[in-house]
DRENTORKOL-3810 file (N, C-alpha, C; in nm, 4 decimals):
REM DRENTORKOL-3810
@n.u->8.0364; n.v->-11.1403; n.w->15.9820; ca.u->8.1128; ca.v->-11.1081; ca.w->16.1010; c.u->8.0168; c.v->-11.1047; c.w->16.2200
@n.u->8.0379; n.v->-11.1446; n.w->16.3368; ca.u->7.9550; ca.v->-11.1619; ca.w->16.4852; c.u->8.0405; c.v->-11.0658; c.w->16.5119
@n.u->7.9117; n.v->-10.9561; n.w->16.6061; ca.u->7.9568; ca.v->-10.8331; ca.w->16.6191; c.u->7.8665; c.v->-10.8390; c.w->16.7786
@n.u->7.9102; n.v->-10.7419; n.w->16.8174; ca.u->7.8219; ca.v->-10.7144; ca.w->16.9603; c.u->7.8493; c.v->-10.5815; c.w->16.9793
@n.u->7.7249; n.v->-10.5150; n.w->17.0019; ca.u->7.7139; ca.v->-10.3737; ca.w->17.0707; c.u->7.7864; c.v->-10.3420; c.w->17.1774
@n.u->7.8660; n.v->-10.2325; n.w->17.1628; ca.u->7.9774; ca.v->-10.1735; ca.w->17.3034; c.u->7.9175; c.v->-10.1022; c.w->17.3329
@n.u->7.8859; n.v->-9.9966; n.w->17.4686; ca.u->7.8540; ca.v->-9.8673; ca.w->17.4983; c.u->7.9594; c.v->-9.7921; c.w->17.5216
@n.u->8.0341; n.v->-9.6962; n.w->17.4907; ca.u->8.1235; ca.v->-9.6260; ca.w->17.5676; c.u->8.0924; c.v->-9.5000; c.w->17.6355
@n.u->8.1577; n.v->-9.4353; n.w->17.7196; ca.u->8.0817; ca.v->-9.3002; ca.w->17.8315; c.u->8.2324; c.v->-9.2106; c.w->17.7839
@n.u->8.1915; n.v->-9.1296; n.w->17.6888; ca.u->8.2499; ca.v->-9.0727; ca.w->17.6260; c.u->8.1890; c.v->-8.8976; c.w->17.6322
@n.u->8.2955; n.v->-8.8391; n.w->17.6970; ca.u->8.2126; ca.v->-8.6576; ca.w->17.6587; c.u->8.2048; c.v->-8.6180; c.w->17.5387
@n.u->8.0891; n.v->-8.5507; n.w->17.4928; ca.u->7.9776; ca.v->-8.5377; ca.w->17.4142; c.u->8.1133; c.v->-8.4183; c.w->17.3205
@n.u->8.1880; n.v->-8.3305; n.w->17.4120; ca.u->8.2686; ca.v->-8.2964; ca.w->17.3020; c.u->8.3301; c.v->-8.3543; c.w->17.2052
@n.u->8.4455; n.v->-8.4537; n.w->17.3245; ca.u->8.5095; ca.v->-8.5406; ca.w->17.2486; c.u->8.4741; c.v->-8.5969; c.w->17.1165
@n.u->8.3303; n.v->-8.6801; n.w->17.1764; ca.u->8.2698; ca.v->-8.7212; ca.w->17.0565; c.u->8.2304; c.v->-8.6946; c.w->16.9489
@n.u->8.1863; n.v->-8.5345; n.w->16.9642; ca.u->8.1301; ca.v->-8.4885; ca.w->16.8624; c.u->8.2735; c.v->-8.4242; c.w->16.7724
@n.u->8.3942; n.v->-8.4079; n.w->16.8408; ca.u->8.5398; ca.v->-8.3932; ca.w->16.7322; c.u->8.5414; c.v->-8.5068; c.w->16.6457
@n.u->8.5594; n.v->-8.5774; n.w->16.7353; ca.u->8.5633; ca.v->-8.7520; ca.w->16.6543; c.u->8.5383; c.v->-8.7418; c.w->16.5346
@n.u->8.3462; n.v->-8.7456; n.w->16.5743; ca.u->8.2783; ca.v->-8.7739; ca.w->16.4784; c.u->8.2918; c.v->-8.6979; c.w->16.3427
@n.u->8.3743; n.v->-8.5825; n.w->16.3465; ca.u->8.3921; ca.v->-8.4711; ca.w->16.2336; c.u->8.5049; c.v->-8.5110; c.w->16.2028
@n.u->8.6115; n.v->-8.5792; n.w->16.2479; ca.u->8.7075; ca.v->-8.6044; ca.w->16.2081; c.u->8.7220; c.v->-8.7446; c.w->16.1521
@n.u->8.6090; n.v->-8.8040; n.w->16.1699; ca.u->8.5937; ca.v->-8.9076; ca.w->16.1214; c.u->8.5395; c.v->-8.8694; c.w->15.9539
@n.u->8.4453; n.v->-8.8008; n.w->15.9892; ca.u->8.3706; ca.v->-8.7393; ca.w->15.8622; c.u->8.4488; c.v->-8.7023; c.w->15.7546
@n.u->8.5548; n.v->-8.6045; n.w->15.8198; ca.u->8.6214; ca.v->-8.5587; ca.w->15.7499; c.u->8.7117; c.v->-8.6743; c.w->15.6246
@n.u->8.7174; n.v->-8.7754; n.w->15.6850; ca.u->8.8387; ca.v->-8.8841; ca.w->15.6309; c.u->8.7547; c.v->-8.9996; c.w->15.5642
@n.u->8.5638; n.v->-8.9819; n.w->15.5582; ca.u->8.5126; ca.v->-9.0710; ca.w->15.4966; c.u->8.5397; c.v->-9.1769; c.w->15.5659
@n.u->8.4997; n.v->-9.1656; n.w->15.6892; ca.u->8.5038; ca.v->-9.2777; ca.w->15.7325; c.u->8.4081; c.v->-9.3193; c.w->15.8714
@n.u->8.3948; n.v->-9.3854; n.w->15.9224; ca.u->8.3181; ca.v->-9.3946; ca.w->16.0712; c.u->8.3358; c.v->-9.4364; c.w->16.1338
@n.u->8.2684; n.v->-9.3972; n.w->16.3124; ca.u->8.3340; ca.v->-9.3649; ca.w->16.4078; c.u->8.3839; c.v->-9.5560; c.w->16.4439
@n.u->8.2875; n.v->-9.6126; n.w->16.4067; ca.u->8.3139; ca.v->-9.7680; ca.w->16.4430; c.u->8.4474; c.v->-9.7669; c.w->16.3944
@n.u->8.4595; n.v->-9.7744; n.w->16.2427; ca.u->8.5711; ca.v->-9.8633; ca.w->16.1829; c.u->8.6884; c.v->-9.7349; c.w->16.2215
@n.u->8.6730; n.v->-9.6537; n.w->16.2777; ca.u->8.7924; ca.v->-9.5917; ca.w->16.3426; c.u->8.8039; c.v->-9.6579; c.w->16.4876
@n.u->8.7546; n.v->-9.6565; n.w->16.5790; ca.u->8.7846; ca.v->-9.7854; ca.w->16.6725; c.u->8.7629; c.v->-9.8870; c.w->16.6920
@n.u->8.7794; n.v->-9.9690; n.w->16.6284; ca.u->8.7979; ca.v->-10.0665; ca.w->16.5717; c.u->8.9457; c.v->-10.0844; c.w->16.5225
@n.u->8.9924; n.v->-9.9823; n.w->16.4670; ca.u->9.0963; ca.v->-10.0070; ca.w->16.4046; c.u->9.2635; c.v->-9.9454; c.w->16.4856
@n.u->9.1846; n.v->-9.8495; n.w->16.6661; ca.u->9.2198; ca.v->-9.8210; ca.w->16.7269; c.u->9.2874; c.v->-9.9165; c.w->16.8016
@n.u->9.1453; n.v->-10.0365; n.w->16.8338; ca.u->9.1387; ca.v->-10.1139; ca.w->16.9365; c.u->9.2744; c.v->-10.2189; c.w->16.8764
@n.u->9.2593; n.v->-10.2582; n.w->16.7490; ca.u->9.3255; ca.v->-10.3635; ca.w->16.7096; c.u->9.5162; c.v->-10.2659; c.w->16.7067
@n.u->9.4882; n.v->-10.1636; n.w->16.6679; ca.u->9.6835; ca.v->-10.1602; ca.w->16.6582; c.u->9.7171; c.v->-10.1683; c.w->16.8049
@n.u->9.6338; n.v->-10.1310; n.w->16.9119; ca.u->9.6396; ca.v->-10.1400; ca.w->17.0602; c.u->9.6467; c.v->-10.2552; c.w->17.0917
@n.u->9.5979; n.v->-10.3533; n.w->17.0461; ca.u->9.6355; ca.v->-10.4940; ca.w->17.0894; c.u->9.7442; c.v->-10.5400; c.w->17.0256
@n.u->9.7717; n.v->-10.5173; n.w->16.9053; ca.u->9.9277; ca.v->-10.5562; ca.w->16.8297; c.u->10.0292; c.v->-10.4685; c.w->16.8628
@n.u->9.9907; n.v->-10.3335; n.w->16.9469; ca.u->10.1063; ca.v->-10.2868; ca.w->17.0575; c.u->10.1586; c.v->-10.3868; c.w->17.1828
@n.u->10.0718; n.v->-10.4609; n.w->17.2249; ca.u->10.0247; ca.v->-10.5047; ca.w->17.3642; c.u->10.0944; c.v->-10.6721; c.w->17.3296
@n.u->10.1028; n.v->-10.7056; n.w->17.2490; ca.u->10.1102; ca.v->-10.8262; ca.w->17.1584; c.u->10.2793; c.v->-10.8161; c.w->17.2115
@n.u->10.3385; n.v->-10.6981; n.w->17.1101; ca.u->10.4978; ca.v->-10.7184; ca.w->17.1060; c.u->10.5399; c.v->-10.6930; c.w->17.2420
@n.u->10.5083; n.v->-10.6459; n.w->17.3220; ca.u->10.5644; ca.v->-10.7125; ca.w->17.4393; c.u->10.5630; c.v->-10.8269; c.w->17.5575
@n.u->10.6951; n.v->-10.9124; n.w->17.5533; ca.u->10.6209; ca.v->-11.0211; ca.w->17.6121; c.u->10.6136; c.v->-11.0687; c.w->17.7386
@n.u->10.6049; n.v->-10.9715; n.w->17.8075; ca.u->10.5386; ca.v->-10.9401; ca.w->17.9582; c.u->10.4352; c.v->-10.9875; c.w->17.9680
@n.u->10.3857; n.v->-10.8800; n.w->17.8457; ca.u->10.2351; ca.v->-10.8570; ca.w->17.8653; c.u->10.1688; c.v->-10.9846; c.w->17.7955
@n.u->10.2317; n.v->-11.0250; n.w->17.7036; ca.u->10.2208; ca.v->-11.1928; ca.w->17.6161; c.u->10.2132; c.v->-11.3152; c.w->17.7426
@n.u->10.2845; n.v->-11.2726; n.w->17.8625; ca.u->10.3088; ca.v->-11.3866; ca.w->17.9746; c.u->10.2152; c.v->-11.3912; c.w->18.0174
@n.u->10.1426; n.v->-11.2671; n.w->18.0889; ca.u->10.0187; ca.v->-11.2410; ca.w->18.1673; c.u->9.9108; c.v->-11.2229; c.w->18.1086
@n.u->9.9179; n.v->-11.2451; n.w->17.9801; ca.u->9.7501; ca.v->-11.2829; ca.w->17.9243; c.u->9.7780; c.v->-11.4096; c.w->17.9069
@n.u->9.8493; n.v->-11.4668; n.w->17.8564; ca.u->9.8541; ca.v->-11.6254; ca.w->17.8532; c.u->9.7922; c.v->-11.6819; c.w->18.0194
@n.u->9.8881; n.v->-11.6306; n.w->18.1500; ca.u->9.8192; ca.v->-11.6800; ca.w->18.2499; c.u->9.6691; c.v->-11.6048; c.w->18.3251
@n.u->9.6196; n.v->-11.4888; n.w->18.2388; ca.u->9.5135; ca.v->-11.4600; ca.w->18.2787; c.u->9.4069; c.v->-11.6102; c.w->18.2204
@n.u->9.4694; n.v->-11.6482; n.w->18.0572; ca.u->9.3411; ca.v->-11.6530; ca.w->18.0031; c.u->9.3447; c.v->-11.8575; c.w->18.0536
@n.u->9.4485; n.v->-11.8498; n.w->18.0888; ca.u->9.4979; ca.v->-11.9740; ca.w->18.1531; c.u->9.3282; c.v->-12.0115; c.w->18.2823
@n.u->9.4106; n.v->-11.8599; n.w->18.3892; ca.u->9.2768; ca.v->-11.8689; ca.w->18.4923; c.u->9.1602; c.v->-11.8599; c.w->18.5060
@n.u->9.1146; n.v->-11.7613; n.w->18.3561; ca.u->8.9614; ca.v->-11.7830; ca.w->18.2848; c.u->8.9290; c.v->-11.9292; c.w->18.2829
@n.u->8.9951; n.v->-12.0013; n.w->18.2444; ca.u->8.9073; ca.v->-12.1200; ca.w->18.1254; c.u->8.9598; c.v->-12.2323; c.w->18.2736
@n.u->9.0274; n.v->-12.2189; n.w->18.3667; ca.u->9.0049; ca.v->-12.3359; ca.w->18.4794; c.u->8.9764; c.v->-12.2839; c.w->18.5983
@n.u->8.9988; n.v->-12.1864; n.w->18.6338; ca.u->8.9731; ca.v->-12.1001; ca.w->18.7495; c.u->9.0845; c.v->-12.1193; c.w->18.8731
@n.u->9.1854; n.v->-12.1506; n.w->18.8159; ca.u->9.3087; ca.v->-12.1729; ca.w->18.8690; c.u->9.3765; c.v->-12.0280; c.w->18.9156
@n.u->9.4555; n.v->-12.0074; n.w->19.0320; ca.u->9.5708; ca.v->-11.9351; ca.w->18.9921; c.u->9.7604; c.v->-11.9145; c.w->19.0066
@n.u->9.7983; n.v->-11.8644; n.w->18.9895; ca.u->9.9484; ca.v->-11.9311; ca.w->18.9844; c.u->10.0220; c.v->-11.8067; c.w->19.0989
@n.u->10.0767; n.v->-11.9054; n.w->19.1701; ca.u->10.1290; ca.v->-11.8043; ca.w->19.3039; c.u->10.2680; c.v->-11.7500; c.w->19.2488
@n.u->10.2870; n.v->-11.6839; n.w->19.3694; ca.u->10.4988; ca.v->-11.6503; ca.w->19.3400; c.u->10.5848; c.v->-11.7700; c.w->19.2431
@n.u->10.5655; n.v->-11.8853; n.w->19.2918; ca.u->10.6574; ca.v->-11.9689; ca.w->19.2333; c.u->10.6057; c.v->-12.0404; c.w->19.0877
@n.u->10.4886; n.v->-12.0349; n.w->19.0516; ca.u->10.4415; ca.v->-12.0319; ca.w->18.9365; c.u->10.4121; c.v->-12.1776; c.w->18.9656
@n.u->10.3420; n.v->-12.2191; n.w->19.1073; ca.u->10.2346; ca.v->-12.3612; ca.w->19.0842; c.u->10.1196; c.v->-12.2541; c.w->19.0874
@n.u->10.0248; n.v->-12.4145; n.w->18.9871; ca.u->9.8319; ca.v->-12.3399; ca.w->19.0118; c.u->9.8114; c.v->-12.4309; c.w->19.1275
@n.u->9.6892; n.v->-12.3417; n.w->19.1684; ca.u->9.6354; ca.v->-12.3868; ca.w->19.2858; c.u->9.4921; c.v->-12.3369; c.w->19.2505
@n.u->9.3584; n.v->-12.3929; n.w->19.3095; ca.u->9.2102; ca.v->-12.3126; ca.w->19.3512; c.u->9.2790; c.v->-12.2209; c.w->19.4492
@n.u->9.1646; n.v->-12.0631; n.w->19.3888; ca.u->9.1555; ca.v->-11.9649; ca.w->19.4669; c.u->9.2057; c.v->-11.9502; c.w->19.6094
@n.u->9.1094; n.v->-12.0548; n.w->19.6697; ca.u->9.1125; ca.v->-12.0600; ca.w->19.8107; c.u->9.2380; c.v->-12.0997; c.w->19.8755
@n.u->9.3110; n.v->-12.1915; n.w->19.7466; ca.u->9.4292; ca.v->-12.2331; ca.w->19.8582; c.u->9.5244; c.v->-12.1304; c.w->19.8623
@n.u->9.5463; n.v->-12.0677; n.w->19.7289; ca.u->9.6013; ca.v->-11.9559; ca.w->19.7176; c.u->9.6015; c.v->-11.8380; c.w->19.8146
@n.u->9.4901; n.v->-11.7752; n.w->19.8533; ca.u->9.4688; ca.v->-11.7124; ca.w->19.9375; c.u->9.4679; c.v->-11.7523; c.w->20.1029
@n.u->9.4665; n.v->-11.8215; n.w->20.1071; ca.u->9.5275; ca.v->-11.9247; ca.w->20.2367; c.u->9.6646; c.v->-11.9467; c.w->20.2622
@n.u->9.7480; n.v->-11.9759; n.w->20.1452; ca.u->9.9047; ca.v->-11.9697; ca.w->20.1518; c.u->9.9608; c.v->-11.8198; c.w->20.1533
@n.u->9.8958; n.v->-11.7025; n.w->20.0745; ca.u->9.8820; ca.v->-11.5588; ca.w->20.0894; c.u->9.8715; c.v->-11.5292; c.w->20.2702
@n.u->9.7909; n.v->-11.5483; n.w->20.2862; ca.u->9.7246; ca.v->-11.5107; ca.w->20.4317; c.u->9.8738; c.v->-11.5474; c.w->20.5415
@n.u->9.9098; n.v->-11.6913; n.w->20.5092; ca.u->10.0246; ca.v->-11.7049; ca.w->20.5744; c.u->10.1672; c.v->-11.6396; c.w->20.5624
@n.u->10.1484; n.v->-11.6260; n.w->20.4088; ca.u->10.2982; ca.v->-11.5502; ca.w->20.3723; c.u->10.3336; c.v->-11.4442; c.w->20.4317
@n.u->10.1977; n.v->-11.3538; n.w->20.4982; ca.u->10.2293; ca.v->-11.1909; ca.w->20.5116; c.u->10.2545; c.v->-11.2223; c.w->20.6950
@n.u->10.2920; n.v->-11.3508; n.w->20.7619; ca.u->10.3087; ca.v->-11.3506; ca.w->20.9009; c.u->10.4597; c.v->-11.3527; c.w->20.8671
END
């Protein structure tokens, strides 16, 4: 598995419940979030709002496009140029 180090800024209480409650269940703090992160995304999944707008986030990642009111892409700039006009 390709893994990469997270940092999180987490209070030292919190953490240290966690970590006992993790203990408690034989288990650790990773593969408890981890396993947080993932039912949170298969929450995020069944609705398909949110299914629309990662599709066109990951749309604007990978071309750098973005999609106005009427759902053409355009570069940034023109976008924000047709923006600039809309609000006269």
């Amino acid at each position: 598995m390709n893994t990469k180090q997270t940092q999180l800024r987490i209070k030292s209480s919190v953490k240290d419940r966690f970590q006992e409650a993790c203990r408690s269940r034989n288990s650790t703090m990773t593969s408890e979030i981890v396993r947080f992160m993932k039912h949170f995304i298969e929450q995020q999944y069944q609705d398909e709002q949110v299914i629309r707008e990662l599709g066109l986030l990951d749309t604007q990642m990978r071309t750098g496009l973005v999609s106005d009111s009427r759902g053409n892409w355009c570069k940034r700039e023109e976008y924000d140029l047709h923006r600039l006009f809309d609000d006269f």
